[in-house]
C-alpha positions as CSV (number, residue, x, y, z in Angstrom):
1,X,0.0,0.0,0.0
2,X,1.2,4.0,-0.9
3,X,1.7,6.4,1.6
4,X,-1.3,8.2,0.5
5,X,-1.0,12.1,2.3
6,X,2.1,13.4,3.0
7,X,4.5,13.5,5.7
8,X,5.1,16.2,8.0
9,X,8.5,16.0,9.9
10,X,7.5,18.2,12.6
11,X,4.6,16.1,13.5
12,X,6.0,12.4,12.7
13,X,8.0,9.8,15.0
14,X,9.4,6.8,14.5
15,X,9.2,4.2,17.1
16,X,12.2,1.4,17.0
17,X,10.4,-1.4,18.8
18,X,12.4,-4.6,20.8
19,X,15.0,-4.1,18.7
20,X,17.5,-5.5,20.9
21,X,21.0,-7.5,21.0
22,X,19.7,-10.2,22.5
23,X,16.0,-10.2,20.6
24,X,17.1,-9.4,17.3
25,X,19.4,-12.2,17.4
26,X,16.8,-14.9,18.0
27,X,14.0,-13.5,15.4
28,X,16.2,-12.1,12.9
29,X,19.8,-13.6,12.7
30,X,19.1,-14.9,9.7
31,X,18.0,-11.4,8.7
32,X,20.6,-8.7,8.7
33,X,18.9,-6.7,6.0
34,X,16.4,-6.3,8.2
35,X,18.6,-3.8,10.2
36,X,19.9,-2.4,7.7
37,X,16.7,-1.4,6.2
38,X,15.8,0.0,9.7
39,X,18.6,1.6,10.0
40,X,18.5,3.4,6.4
41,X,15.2,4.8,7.5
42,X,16.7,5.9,11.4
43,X,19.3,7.7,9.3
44,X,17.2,9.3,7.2
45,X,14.4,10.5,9.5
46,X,16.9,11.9,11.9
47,X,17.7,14.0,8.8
48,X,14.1,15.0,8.4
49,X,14.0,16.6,11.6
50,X,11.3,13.6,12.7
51,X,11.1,12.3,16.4
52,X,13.4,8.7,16.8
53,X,12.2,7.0,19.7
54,X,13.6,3.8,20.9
55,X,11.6,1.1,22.8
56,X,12.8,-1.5,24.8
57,X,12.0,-4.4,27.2
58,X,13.5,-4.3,30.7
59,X,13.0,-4.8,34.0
60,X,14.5,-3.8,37.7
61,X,16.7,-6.5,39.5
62,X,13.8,-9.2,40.9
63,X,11.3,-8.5,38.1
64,X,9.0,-6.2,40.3
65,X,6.8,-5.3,37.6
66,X,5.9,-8.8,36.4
67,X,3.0,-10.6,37.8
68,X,3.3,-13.9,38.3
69,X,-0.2,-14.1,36.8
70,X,1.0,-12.5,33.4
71,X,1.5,-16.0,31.2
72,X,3.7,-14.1,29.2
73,X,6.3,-12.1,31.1
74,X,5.9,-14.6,34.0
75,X,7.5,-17.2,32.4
76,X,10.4,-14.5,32.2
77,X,10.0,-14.1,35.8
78,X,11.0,-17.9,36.0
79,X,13.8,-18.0,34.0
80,X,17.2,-16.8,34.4
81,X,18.0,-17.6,30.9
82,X,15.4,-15.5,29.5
83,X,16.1,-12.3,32.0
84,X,19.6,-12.3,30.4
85,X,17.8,-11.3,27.0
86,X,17.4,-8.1,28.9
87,X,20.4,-7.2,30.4
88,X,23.9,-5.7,29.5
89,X,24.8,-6.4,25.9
90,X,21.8,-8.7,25.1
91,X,19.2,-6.2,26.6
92,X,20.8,-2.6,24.7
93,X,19.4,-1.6,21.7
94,X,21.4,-2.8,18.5
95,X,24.4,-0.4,17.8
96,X,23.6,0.2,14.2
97,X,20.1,2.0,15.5
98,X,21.2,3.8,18.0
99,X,20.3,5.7,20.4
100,X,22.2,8.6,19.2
101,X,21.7,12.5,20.6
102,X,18.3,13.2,19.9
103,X,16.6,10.4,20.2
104,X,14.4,9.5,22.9
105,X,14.8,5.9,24.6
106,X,11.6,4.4,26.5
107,X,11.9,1.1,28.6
108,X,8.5,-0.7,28.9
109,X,7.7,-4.0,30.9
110,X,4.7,-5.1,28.8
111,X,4.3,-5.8,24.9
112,X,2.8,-2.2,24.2
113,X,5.1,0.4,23.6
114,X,2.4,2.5,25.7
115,X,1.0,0.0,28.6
116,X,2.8,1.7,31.8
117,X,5.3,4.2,29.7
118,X,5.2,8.0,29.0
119,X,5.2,7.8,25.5
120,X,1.8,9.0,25.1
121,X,2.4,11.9,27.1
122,X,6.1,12.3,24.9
123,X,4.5,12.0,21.6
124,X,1.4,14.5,22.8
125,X,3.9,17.1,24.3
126,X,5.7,17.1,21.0
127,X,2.2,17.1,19.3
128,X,3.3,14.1,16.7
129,X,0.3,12.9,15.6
130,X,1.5,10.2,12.8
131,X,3.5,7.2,13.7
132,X,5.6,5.1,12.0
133,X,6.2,1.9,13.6
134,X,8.1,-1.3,13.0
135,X,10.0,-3.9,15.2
136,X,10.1,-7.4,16.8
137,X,8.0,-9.4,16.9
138,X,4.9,-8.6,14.6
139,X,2.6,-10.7,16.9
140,X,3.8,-9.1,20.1
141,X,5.0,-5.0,20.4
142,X,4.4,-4.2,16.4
143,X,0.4,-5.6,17.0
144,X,-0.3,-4.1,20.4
145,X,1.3,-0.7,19.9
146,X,-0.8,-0.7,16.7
147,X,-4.0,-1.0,18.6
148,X,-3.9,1.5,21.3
149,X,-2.0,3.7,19.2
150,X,-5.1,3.3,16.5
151,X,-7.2,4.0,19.6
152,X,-5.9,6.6,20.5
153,X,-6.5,8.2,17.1
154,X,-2.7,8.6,15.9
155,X,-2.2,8.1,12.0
156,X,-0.2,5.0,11.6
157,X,2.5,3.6,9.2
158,X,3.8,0.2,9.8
159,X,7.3,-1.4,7.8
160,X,6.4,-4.2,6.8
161,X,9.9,-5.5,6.0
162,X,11.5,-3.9,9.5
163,X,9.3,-6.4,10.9
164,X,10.2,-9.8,12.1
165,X,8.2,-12.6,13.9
166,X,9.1,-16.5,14.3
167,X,5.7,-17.7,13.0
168,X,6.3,-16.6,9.3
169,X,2.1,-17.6,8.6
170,X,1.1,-14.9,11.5
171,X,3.5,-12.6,10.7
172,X,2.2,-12.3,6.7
173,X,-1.5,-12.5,8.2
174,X,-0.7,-9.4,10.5
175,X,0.5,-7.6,7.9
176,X,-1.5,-8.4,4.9
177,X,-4.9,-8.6,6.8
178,X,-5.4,-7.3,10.4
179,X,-2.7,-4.0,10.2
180,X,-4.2,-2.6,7.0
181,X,-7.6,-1.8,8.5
182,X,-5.6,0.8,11.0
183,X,-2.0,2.0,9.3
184,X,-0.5,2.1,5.8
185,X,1.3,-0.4,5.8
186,X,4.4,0.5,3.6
187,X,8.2,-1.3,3.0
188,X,11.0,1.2,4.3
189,X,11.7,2.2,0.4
190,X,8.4,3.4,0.2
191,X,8.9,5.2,3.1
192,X,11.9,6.5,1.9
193,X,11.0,7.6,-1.2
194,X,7.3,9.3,0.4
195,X,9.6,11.1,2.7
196,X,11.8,13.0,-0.4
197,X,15.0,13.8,-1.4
C-alpha cells in the first residue's frame, strides 16, 4: 500500500520497537537486511527533523513489575535464561540504530510500547500525531502498539519489511490482513521515497 498524504517531519516519530542484542538475534539472525533497512530509514528520518524513539524491554533486579499471573512475562520471571535477553549487551538496543543525541529511549515492561510508559504523554507534548512503527515481533509489540495507538486516534505507518516474527504464517497475516484496516502499511523504500530527497 502507498503512503497516501504526506508526511510532515515536525509532526511524525518513529518508534524502533524490541530491537535489541539479545531479541534481534533470535527473530532475525538470519536477517541482517532487516537492520539495515531499519537503519537506512533511522538515518534518514533523523535528517528530516522527525522524532526517533527507541523502545525497549526491561526490567528492575527481581522483576518487580511482572505478575506472576501475566503468562507471558511470567515465564520470564521464572527464567534466568530468558532475563539475560534483557540485560547488559543482550538487553541494549542494536548499535547500528542507535540511540544517538536526539533520540528518545523508553523502557517498557509489557508488549505495548504505551501500557505503563510515557510515551503518550512524549508524543502529545511534542504534538506528533503520525507514527511510523516497526520492530520485533509482529505478533507481540508491532500488534499491540498498533492497537492502542489506532485507539488513541494517531495516524499509523507500519514497515512491513522492518518487521520480524518466528511464525512466518502470523507474521504475513498481520500484515496483509489485520494491520491494514488501522496504518498504511508500507516497505521502508516506500517510506523512503514518500519522505523525499
Amino acid at each position: 500500500m502507498s503512503i497516501e498524504r504526506p508526511i510532515d517531519p515536525a509532526r511524525t516519530a518513529v518508534l524502533n520497537m524490541d530491537m535489541q542484542n539479545g531479541i534481534v538475534s533470535i527473530y532475525a539472525g538470519d536477517q541482517p537486511e532487516l537492520v539495515t533497512r531499519a537503519a537506512a530509514v533511522l538515518a534518514k528520518a533523523r535528517s528530516r527533523g522527525l522524532k526517533v524513539i527507541h523502545i525497549q524491554v526491561g526490567f528492575r533486579p527481581g522483576l518487580p513489575e511482572v505478575s506472576p499471573r501475566n503468562a507471558l512475562f511470567g515465564a520470564i520471571r521464572n527464567s534466568e535464561r530468558h532475563q539475560q535477553l534483557f540485560q547488559g549487551e543482550a538487553g541494549a538496543i542494536h548499535p547500528a540504530l542507535g540511540p544517538e543525541p536526539g533520540d528518545i529511549a523508553i523502557t517498557k515492561h509489557r508488549v505495548s510500547a504505551f501500557t505503563g510508559t510515557d510515551l503518550d504523554m512524549i508524543l502529545r507534548a511534542q504534538e506528533i500525531d503520525t507514527l511510523v512503527l516497526w520492530g520485533i515481533a509482529t505478533s507481540g509489540v508491532v500488534l499491540s502498539t498498533l492497537l492502542e495507538a489506532s485507539d488513541a486516534d494517531y495516524r499509523l505507518i507500519v514497515l512491513r519489511d522492518c518487521c520480524a516474527d518466528q511464525d512466518a504464517e502470523v507474521h504475513a497475516c498481520l500484515l496483509d490482513k489485520v494491520c491494514p484496516r488501522r496504518a498504511a502499511v508500507a516497505t521502508a523504500e516506500e517510506f523512503l521515497e514518500a519522505l523525499g530527497p
